[in-house]
N, C-alpha and C positions, 0 to 999 in steps of 0.2 A: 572702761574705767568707771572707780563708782561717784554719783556723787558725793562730794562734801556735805553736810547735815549743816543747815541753815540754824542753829541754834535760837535765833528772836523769834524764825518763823515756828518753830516746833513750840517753843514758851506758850506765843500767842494763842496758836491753833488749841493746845493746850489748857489753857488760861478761857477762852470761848467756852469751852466745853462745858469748865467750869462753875462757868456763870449761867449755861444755858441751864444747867442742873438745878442751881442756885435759886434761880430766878421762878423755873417750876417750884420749887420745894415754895417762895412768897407768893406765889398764885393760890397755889391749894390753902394757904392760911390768909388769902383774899386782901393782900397787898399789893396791888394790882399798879399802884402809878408809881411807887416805887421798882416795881420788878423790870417795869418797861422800861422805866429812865437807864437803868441799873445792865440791861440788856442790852441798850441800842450803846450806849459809853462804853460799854466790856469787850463787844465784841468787834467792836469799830477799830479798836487798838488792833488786832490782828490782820483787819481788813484795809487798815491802811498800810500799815507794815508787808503786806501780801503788794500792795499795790507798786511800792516804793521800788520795787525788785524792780520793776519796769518802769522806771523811771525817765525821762527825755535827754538828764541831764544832772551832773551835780545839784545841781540848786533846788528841782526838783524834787531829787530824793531828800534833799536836806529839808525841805520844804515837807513831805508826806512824813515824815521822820516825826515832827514838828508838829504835825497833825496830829501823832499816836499820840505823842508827850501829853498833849490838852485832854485827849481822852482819856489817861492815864489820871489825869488830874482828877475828872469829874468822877469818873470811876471809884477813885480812893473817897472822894467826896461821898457817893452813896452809900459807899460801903463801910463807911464813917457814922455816916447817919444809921445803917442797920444796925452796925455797933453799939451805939449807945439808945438805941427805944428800944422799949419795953416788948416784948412777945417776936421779939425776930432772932431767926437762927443765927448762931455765929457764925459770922463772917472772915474770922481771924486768920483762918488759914489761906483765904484769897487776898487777903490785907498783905500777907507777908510774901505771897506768889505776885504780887501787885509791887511789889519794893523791888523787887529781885529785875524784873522785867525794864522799870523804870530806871534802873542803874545802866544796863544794857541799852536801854535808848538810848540816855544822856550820854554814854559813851560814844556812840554808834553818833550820835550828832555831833558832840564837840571833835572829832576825830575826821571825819568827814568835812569838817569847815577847816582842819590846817592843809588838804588838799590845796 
């Protein structure tokens, strides 16, 4: 039988990729403490979401769930600030792969707490 396709986790994994490309492309033009802030928040949303699967417990997952969200937060926060300074690539198209994914949390969490 095949699996079901975890839809947040493919987003995520996805969304990583992303960012790790993203994040090369503000190295090479030596934006260096933004790239990293921007890197370790991007892809930590995946990496918690990865983690959540294996969760101990309701509360747990609801809990790692909870963790992406924050990430999700600071994340859009970076990607906010490359949006509006001067000499940084657009970011726009992972601003709006960044909405879509953050919908799917907040779902995935408030759905998981009327358990």
């Amino acid at each position: 039988m095949m699996k079901k396709e975890n839809i947040i986790l493919t987003l995520t994994l996805e969304f990583s990729l992303l960012i790790i490309a993203y994040c090369e492309e503000l190295e090479l033009n030596r934006k260096f403490v933004i790239s990293n802030q921007l890197l370790k928040s991007g892809t930590s949303i995946g990496a918690n979401i990865r983690e959540a699967q294996n969760a101990e417990s309701l509360n747990d997952f609801i809990h790692k769930f909870k963790i992406a969200a924050k990430e999700i937060d600071e994340t859009n926060y970076w990607l906010e600030l490359c949006q509006l300074s001067e000499n940084y690539p657009n970011s726009e198209m992972l601003t709006d792969k960044l909405v879509n994914i953050s919908k799917i949390v907040n779902k995935i969490i408030s759905t998981s707490k009327t358990k």
